[in-house]
C-alpha positions as CSV (number, residue, x, y, z in Angstrom):
1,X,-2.7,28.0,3.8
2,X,-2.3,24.3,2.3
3,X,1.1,23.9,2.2
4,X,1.1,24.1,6.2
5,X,-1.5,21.1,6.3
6,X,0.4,17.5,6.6
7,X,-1.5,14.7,5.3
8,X,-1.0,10.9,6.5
9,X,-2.5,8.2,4.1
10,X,-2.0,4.5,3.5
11,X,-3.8,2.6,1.4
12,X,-3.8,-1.2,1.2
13,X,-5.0,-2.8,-2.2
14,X,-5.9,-6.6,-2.7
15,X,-7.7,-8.1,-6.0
16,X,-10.3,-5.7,-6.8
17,X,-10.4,-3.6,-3.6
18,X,-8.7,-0.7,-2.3
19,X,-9.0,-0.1,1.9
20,X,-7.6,3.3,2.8
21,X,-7.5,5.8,5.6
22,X,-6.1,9.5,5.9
23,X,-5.4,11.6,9.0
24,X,-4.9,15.8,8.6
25,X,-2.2,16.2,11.5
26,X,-4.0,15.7,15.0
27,X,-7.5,14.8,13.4
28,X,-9.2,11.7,13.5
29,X,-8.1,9.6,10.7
30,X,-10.7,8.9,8.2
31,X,-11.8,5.8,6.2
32,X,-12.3,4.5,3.0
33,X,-13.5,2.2,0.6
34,X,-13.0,1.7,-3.2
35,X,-13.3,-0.8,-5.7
36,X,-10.9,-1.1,-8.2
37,X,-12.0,-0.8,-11.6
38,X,-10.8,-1.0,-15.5
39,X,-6.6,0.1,-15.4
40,X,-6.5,0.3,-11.4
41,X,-8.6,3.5,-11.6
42,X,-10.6,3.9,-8.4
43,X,-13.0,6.1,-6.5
44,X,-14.9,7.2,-3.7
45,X,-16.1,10.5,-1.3
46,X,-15.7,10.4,2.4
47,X,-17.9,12.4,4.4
48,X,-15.6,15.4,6.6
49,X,-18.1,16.6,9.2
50,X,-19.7,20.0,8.5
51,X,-16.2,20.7,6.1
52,X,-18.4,18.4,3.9
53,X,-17.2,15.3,1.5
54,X,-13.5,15.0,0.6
55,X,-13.2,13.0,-3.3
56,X,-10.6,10.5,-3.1
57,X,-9.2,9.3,-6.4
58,X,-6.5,7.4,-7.6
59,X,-5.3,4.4,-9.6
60,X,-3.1,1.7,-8.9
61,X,-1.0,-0.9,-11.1
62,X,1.7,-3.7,-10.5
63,X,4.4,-0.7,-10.9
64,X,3.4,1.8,-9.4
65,X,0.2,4.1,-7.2
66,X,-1.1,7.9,-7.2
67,X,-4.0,9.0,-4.3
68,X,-5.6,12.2,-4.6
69,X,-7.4,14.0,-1.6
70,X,-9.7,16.9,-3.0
71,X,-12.1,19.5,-1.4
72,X,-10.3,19.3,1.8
73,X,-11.5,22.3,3.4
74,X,-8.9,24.3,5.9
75,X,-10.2,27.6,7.6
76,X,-10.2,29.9,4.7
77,X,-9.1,27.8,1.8
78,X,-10.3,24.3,0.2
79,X,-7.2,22.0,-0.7
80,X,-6.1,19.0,-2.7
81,X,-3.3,16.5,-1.4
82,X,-2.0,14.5,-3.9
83,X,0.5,11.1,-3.0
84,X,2.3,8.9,-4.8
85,X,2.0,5.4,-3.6
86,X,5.0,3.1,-1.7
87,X,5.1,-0.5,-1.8
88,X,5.7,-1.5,1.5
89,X,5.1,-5.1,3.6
90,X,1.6,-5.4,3.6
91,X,-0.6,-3.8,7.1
92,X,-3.9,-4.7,7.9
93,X,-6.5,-1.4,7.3
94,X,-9.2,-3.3,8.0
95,X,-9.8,-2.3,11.5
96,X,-8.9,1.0,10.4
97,X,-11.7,3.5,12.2
């Protein structure tokens, strides 16, 4: 049942903090906040309604990016969405809902 579920996320990282959001087809895209700590590493749980928190992970460097999206729960099964990060011209997230 995961592999039908599309998931949208961008992620903007400045200094020592990461601003996020990610959007499950239709839904309403979701927020988040991280700092980043020691090698890029950061961390944080977003609350999902009654599906409960989603973990998002990841760690970022000068070369390169990695997001994971775990505990995602679909109607009969609980899924993890793992990205690798883009460089791309910088967006603004921070009026991201």
């Amino acid at each position: 049942m995961c592999s039908t579920f599309r998931m949208t996320v961008d992620v903007v990282a400045s200094d020592s903090k990461v601003i996020g959001r990610f959007r499950q087809g239709n839904r309403a895209p979701r927020r988040f906040d991280a700092v980043l700590g020691t090698y890029g590493a950061f961390a944080t749980t977003v609350e999902y309604g009654l599906n409960g928190p989603i973990w998002v992970t990841g760690r970022i460097d000068a070369n390169d990016g990695r997001v994971v999206l775990d505990n995602f729960k679909g109607q009969r099964c609980v899924c993890r969405f793992e990205a690798e990060l883009a460089r791309v011209p910088r967006r603004d997230l921070a009026a991201a809902p």
